[in-house]
FIDREN-229524 format. One record per residue (C-alpha): residue number from 1; x, y, z; residue in one letter. Coordinates in steps of 0.05 Angstrom, whole numbers, plus 5000, padded with zeros to 4 digits. Example, Ala and Ser with C-alpha at 12.3 -4.5 7.8 and 13.67 -1.06 7.14 Angstrom:
<rs>
R  seq     X     Y     Z  type
R    1  5246  4910  5156     A
R    2  5273  4979  5143     S
</rs>
This chain:
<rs>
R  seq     X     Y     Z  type
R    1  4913  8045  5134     X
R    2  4862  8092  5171     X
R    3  4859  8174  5156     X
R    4  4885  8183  5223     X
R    5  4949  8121  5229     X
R    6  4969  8169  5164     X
R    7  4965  8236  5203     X
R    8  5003  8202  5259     X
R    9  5058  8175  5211     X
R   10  5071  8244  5183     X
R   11  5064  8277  5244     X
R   12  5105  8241  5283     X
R   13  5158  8239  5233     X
R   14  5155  8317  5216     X
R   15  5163  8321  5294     X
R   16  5231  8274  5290     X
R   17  5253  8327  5231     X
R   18  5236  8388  5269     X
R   19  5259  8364  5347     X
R   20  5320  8326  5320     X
R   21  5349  8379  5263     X
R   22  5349  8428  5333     X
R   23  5380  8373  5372     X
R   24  5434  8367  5311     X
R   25  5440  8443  5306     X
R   26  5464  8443  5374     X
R   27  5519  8402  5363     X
R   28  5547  8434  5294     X
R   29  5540  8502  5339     X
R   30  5596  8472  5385     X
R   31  5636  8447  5327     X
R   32  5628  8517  5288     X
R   33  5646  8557  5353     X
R   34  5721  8522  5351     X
R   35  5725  8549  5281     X
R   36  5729  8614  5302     X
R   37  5687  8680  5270     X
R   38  5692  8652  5193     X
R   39  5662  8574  5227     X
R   40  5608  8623  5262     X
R   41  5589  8657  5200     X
R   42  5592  8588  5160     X
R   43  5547  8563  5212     X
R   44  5505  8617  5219     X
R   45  5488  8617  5147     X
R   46  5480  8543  5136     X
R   47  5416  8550  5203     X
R   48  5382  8611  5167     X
R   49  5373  8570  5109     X
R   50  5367  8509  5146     X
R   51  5315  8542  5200     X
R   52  5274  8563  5126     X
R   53  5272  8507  5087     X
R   54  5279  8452  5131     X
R   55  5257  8471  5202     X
R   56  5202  8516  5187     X
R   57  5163  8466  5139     X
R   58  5172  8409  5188     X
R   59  5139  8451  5242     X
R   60  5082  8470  5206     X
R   61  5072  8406  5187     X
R   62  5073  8382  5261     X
R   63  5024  8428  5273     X
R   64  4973  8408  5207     X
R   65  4985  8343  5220     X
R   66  4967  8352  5295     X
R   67  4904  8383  5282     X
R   68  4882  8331  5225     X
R   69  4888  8279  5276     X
R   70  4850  8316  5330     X
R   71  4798  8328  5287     X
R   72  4794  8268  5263     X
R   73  4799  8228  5329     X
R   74  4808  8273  5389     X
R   75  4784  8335  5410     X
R   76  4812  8404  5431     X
R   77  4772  8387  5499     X
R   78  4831  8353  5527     X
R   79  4883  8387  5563     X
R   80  4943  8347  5528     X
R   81  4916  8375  5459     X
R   82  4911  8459  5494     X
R   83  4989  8441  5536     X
R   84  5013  8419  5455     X
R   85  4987  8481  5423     X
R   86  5006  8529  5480     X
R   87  5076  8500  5482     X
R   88  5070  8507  5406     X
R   89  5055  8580  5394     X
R   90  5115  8592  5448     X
R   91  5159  8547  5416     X
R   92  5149  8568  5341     X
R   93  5128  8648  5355     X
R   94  5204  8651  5389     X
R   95  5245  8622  5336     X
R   96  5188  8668  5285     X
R   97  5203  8728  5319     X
R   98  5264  8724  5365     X
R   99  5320  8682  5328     X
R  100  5316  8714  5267     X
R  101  5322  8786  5282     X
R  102  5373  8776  5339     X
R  103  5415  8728  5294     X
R  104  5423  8777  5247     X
R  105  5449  8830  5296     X
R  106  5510  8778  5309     X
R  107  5515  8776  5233     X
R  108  5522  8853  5229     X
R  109  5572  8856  5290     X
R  110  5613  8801  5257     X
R  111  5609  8838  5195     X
R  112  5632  8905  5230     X
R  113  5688  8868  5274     X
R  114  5650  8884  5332     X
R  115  5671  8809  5358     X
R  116  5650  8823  5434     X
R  117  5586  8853  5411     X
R  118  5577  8793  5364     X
R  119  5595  8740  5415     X
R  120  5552  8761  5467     X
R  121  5491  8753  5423     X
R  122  5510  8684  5390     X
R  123  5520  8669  5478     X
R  124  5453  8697  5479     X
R  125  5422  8659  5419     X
R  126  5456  8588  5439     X
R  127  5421  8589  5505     X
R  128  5358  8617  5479     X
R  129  5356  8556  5429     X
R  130  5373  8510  5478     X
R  131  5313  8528  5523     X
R  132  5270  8528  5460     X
R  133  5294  8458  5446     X
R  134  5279  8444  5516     X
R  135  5210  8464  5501     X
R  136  5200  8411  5445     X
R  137  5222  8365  5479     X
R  138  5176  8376  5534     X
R  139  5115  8378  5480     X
R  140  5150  8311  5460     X
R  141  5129  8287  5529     X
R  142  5056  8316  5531     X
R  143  5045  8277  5469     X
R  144  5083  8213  5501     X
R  145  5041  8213  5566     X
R  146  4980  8269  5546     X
R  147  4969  8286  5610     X
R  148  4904  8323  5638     X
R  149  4906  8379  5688     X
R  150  4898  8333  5748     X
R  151  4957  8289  5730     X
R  152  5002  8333  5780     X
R  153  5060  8280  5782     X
R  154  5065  8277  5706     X
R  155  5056  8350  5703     X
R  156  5112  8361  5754     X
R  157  5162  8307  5721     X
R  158  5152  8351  5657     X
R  159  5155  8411  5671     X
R  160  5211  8393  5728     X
R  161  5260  8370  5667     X
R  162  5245  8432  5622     X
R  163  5256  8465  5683     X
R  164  5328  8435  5703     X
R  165  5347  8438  5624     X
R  166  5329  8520  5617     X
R  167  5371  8532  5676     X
R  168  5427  8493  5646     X
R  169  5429  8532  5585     X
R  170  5417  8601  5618     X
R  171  5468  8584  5671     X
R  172  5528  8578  5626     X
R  173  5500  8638  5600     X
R  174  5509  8681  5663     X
R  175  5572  8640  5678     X
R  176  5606  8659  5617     X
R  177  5613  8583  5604     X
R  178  5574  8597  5538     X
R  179  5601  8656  5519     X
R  180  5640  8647  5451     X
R  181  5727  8626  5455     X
R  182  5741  8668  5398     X
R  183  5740  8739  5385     X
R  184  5746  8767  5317     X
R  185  5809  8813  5297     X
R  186  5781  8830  5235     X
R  187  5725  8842  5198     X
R  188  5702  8773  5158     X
R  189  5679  8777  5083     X
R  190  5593  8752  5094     X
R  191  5571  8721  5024     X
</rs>
C-alpha cells in the first residue's frame, strides 16, 4: 500500500462518517420532532455531543487527510482541490459558528417555555442543516468528478442539485411545512 491509497482510505472513510452521521441526523430530527419538546431536547442533546465528538473529528480528518493526499499527489493548482476547500471552510465555519450558538437559543427557549420562540429556531436550524448537508454532498461530487473551471456542464449539474436541494429545505421553511407540530405547555427539566 502507497502513502497516498492510505490517505485516500481514511479520507474517504472520515468523509462517509462526517456526510452520512448528517444524513442520519436528519432522520432522528424527524423522529425526535414527533416526540414532542422532551424528544427535542433528547435530540438536541444527543447532536451537541454527537456534532463534538463524532462529527467534528471526522471533518477535520477529511480535511488532513485531503491535504496529505494533495501534497502528496496533486496540487492546490487544480480547481477541484480550491471548489473542495472553498466548499469546506463554508461548510465547517457554519456548523463552527452558526449551529452552535443558535442551537442553544432553542435550548434556552425550551428551557423558559417559550415553545414558539423555540420552534421557530429548531425550523430555522433543520433547514439550515439541511442546506449544509446539501453542501457536502455537493463537495462529494467535486471529488467524484473534480471538475476544472471550464467543465460548465459538470459545474452546472452540481451546483444545479445543491441548488434544487437548498430551496427544498428553505421552502418548507417559509411554508411553515418545517416548522415544529408541537408546542411546549411547560417548561422541560434540561440535564
Amino acid at each position: 500500500m502507497t502513502l497516498y491509497q492510505g490517505l485516500l482510505f481514511a479520507h474517504v472513510v472520515a468523509a462517509i462518517v462526517w456526510v452520512g452521521g448528517a444524513t442520519m441526523l436528519q432522520f432522528v430530527a424527524a423522529r425526535a420532532k414527533t416526540r414532542g419538546p422532551q424528544g427535542m431536547l433528547a435530540y438536541g442533546s444527543d447532536m451537541e455531543w454527537i456534532g463534538k465528538n463524532v462529527l467534528t473529528p471526522a471533518a477535520f480528518a477529511v480535511l488532513a487527510f485531503g491535504v496529505g493526499m494533495v501534497l502528496d499527489a496533486w496540487s492546490f493548482r487544480y480547481d477541484w482541490v480550491l471548489i473542495a476547500l472553498a466548499l469546506y471552510a463554508i461548510a465547517f465555519g457554519t456548523a463552527m459558528t452558526y449551529f452552535g450558538h443558535e442551537a442553544q437559543k432553542a435550548k434556552d427557549a425550551l428551557a423558559s417555555g417559550r415553545g414558539d420562540e423555540a420552534a421557530r429556531r429548531i425550523a430555522r436550524l433543520t433547514a439550515a442543516s439541511r442546506v449544509e448537508l446539501a453542501m457536502l454532498y455537493l463537495i462529494v461530487f467535486d471529488m467524484f468528478f473534480k471538475p476544472t473551471f471550464a467543465d460548465r456542464g459538470l459545474l452546472v449539474w452540481g451546483l444545479g442539485g445543491f441548488a434544487v436541494a437548498a430551496a427544498a429545505a428553505l421552502a418548507r421553511l417559509t411554508t411553515g411545512y418545517g416548522s415544529a407540530s408541537w408546542r411546549p405547555s411547560s417548561s422541560p427539566s434540561i440535564s
